[in-house]
Structures are given as C-alpha cells and as structure tokens.
DSSP file (Angstrom, degrees, kcal/mol; ACC not computed):
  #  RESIDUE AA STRUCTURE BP1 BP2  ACC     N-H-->O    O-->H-N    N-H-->O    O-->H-N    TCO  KAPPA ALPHA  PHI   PSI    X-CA   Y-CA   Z-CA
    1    1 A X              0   0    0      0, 0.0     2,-0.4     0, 0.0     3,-0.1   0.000 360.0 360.0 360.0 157.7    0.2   18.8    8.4
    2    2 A X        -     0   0    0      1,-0.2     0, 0.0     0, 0.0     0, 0.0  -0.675 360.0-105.3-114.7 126.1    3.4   19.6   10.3
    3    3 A X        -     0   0    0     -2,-0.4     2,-0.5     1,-0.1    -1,-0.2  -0.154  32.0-129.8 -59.7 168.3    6.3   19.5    7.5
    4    4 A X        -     0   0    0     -3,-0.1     2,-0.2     3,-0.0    -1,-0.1  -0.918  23.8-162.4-130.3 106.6    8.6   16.6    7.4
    5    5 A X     >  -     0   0    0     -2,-0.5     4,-0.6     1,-0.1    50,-0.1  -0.558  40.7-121.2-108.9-177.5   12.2   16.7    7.3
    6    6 A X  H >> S+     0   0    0      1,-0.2     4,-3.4     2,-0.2     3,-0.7   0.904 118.0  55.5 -84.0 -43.9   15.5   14.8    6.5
    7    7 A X  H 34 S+     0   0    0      1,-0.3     4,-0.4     2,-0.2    -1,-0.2   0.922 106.5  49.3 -46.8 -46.2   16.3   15.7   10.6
    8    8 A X  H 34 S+     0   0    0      1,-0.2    -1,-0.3     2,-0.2     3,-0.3   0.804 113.4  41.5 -70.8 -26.9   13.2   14.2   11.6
    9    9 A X  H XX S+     0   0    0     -3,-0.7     3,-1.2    -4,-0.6     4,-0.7   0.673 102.8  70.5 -82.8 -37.3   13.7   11.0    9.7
   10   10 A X  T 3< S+     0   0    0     -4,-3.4    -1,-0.2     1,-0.2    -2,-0.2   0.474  80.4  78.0 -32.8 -17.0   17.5   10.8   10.7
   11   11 A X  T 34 S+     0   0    0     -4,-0.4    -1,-0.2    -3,-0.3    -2,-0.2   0.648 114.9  13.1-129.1 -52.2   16.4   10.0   14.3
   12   12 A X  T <4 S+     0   0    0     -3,-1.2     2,-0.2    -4,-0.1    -1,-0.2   0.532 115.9  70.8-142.3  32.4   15.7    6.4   13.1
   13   13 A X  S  < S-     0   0    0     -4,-0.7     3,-0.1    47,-0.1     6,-0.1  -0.938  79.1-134.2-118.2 145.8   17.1    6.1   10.2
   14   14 A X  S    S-     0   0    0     -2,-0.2     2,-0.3     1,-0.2     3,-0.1   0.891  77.0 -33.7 -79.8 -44.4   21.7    5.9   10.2
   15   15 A X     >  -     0   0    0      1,-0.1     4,-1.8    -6,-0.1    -1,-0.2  -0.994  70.0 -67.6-174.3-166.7   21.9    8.4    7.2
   16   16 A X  H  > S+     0   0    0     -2,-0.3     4,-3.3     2,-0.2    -1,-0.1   0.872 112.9  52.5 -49.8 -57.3   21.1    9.8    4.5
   17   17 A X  H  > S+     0   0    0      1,-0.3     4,-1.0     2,-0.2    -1,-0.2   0.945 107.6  50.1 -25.8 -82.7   21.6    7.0    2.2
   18   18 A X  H  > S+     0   0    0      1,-0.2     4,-1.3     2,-0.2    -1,-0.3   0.644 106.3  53.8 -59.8 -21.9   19.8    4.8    3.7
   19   19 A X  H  X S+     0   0    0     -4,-1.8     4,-3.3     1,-0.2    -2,-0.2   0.951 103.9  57.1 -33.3 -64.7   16.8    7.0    4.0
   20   20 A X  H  X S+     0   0    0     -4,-3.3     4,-0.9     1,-0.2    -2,-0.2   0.709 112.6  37.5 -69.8 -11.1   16.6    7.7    0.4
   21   21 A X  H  X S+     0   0    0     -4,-1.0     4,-2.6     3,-0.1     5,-0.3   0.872 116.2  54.3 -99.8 -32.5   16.4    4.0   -0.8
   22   22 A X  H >X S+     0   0    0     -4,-1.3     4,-3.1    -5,-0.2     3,-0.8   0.986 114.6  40.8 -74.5 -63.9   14.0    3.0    2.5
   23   23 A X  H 3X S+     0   0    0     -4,-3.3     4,-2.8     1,-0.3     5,-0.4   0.953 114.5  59.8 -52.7 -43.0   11.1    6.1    1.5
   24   24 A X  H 3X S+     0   0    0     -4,-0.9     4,-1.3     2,-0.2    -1,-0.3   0.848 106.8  34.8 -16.5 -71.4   11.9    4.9   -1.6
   25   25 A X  H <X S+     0   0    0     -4,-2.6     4,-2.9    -3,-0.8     5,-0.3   0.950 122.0  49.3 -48.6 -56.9   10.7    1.3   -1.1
   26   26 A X  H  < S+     0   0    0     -4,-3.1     4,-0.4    -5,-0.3    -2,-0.2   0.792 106.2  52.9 -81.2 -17.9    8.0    2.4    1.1
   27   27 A X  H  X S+     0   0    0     -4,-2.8     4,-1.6    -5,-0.3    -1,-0.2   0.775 111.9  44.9 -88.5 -23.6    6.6    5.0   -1.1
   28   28 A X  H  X S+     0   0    0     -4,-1.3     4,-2.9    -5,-0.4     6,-0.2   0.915 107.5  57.7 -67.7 -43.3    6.3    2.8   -4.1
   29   29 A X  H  < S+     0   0    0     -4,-2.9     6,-2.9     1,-0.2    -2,-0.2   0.845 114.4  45.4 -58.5 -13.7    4.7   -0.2   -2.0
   30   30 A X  H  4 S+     0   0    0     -4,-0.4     3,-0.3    -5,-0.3    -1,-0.2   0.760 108.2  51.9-101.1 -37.7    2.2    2.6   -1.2
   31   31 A X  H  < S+     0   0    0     -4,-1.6     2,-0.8     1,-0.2    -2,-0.2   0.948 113.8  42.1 -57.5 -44.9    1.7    3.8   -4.4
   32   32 A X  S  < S-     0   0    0     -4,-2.9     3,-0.2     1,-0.1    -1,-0.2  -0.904 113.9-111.8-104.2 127.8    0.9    0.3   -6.1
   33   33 A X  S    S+     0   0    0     -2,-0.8    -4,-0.1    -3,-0.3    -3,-0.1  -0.230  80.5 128.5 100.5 -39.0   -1.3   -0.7   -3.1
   34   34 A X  S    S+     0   0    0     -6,-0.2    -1,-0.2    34,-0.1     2,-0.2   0.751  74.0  27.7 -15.7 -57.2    0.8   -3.2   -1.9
   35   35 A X  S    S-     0   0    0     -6,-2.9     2,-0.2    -3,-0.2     3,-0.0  -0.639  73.5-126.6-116.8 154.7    0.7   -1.7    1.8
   36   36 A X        -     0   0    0     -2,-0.2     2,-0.1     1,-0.1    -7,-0.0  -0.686  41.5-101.0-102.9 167.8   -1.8    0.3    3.6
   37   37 A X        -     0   0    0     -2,-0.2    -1,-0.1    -7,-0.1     3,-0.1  -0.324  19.0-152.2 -79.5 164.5   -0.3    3.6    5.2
   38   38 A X  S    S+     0   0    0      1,-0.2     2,-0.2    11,-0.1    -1,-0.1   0.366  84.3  43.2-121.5 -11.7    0.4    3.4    8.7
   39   39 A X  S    S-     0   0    0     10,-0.0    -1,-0.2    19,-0.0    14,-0.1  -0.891 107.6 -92.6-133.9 148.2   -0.2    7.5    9.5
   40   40 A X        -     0   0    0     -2,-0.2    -2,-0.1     1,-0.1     0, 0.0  -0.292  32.7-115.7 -87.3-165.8   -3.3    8.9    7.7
   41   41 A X    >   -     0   0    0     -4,-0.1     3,-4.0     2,-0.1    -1,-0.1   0.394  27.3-174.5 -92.3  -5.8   -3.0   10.5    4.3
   42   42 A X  T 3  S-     0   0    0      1,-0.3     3,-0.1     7,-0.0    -1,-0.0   0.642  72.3 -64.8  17.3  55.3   -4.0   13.9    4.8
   43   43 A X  T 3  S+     0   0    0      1,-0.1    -1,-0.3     6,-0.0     2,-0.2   0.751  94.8 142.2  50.7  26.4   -3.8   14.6    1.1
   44   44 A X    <   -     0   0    0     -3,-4.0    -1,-0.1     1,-0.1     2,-0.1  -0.684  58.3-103.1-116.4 166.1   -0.2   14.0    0.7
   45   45 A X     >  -     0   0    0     -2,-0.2     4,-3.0     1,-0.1    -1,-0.1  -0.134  40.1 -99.3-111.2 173.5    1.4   12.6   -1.9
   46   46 A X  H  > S+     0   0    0      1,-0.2     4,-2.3     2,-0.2     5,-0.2   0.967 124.8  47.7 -52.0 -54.6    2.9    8.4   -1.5
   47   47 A X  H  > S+     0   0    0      1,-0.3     4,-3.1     2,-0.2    -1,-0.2   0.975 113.2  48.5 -74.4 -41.7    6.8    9.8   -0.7
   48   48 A X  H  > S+     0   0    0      1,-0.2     4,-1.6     2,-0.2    -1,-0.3   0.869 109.9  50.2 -61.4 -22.2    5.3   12.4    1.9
   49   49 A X  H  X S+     0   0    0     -4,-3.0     4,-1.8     2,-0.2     5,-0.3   0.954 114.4  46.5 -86.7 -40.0    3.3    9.8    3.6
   50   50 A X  H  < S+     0   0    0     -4,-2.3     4,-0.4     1,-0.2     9,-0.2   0.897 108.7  50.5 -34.3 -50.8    6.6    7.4    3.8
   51   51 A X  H  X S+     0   0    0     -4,-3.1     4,-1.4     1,-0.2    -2,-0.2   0.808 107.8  56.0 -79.9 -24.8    8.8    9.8    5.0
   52   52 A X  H  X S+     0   0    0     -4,-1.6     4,-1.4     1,-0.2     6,-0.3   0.777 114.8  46.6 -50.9 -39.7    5.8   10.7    8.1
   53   53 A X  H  X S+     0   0    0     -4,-1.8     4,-1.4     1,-0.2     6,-1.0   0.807 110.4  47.9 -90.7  -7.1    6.2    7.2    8.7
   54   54 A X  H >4 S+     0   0    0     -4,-0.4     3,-0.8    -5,-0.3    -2,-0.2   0.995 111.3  50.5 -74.6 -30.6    9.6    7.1    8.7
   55   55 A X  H 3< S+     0   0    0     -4,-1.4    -1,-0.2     1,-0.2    -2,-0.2   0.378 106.1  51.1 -57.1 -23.3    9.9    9.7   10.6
   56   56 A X  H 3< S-     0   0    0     -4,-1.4    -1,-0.2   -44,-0.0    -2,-0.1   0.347 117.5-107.1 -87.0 -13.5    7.3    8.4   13.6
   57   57 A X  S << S+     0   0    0     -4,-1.4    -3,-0.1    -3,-0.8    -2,-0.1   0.511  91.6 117.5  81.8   8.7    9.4    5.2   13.6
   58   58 A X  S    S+     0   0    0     -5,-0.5     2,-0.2    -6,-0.3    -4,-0.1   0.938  71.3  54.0 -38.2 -56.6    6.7    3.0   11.8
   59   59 A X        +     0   0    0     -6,-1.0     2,-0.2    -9,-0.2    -2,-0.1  -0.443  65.6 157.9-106.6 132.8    8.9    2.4    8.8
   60   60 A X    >   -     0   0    0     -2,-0.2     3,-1.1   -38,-0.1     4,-0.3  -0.813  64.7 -73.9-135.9-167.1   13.0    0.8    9.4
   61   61 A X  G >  S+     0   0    0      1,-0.3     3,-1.5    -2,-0.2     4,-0.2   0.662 115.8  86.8 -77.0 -16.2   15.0   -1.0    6.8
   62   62 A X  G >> S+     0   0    0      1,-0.2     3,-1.2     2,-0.2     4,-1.1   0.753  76.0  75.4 -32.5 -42.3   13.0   -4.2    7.0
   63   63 A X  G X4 S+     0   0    0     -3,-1.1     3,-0.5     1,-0.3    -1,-0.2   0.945  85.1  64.9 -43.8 -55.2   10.8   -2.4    4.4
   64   64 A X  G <4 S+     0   0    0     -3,-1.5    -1,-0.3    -4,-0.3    -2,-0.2   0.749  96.4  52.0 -64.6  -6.5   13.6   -3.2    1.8
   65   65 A X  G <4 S+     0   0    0     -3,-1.2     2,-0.5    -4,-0.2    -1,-0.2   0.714  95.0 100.9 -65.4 -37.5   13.2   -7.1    1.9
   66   66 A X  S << S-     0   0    0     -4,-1.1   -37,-0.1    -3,-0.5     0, 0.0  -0.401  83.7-103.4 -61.6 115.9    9.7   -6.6    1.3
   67   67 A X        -     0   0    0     -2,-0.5    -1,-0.1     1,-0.1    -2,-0.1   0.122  20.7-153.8 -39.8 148.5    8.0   -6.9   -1.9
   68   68 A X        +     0   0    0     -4,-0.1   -34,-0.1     2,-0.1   -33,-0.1   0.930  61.8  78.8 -96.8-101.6    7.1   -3.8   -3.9
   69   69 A X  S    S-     0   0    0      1,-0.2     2,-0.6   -35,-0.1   -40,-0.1   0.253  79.2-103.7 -26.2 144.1    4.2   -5.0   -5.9
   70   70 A X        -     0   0    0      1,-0.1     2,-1.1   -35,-0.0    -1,-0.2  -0.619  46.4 -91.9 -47.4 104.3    0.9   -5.5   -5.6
   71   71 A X        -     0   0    0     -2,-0.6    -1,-0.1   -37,-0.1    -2,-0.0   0.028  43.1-126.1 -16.2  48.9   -0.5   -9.1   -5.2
   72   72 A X        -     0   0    0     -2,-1.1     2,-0.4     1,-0.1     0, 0.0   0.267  22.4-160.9   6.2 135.3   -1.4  -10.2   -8.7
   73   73 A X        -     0   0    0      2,-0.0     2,-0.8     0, 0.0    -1,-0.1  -0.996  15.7-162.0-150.8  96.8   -5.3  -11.3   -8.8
   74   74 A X        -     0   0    0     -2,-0.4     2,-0.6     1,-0.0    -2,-0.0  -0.754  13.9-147.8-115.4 111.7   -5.7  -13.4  -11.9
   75   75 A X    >>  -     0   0    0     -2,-0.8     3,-3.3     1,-0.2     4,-2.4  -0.344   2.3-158.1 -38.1  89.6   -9.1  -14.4  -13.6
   76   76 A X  H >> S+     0   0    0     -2,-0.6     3,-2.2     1,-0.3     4,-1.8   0.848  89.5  55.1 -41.4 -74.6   -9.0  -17.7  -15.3
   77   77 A X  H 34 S+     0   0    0      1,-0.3    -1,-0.3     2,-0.3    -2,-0.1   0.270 115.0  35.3 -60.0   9.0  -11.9  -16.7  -17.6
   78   78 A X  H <4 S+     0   0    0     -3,-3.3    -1,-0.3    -2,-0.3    -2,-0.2   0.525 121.2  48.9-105.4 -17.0  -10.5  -13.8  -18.9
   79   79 A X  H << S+     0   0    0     -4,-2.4    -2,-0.3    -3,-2.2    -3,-0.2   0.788 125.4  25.0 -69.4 -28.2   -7.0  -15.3  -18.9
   80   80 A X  S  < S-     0   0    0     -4,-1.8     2,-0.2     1,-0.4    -1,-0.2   0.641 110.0-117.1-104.5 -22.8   -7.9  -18.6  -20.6
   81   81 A X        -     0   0    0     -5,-0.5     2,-0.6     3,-0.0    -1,-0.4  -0.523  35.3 -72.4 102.9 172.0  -10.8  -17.6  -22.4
   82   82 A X    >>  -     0   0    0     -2,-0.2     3,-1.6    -4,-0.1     4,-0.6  -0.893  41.9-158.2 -87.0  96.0  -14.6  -19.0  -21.9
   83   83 A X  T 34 S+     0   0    0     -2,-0.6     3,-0.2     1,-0.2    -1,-0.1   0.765  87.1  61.3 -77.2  10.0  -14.3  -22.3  -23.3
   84   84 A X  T 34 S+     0   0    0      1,-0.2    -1,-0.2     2,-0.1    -3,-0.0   0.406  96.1  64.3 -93.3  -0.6  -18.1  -22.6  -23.9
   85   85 A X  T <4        0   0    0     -3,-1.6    -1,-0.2     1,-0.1    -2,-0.2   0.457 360.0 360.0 -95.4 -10.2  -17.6  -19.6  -26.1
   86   86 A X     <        0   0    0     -4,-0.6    -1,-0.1    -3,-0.2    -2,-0.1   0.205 360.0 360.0 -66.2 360.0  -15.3  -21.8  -28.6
C-alpha cells in the first residue's frame, strides 16, 4: 500500500482541522461497523483506511452528520426474559 499523507488528503479536504475531526468520524464509524469501507482494507488499521478514503475523495464533511454507532439489534427474549420460564 502506497503511504497516505496529510497532502494527499488536503486536496479535498480545506485544512488541517477539518481533516482531523472528518478521519476521525469516519474511522470510528468503521471501527464499530457502522459503515463498510469504501477502498479495500489491505490490513490497515480503521484511521489508515479513512484517511485512503479521504484521500481518493470518497469521504467529505457530510461524514460528520452521520451517526457513529452501530445499529443496535435488540432481542426481546433476552431483553425481557422468557416468560414461560417464570
């Protein structure tokens, strides 16, 4: 994999600033599952795989509106109990 720098991501991102809080975003939403990657994963770690996309122009600052977590999935019957088990 080709290294990834702050130059390469300037290109469509306004500055610095704003970089760091958009890989941010996107590298957690990628950590927790939320989001699928958009470049593959070549064994790199959540923030390296952000900044590749930030850098390819996948990723803009629309990513910060977006939720961070993953989509809760809740089990009544373990959440409530079995009530035939009562």
């Amino acid at each position: 994999m080709a290294r990834v720098t702050v130059e390469d991501c300037l290109d469509n991102v306004e500055n610095r600033f704003k970089l760091v809080m958009i890989s941010t975003q996107r590298a957690r939403q990628l950590a927790r599952g939320s989001r699928d990657a958009q470049v593959p994963w070549e064994n790199d770690k959540p923030t390296v795989v952000a900044l590749r996309e930030i850098a390819a122009g996948l990723v803009d600052e629309s990513v910060l509106d977006e939720p961070v977590e993953a989509p809760v999935r809740i089990n009544r019957e373990m959440q409530f109990g079995n009530a035939a088990e009562e």
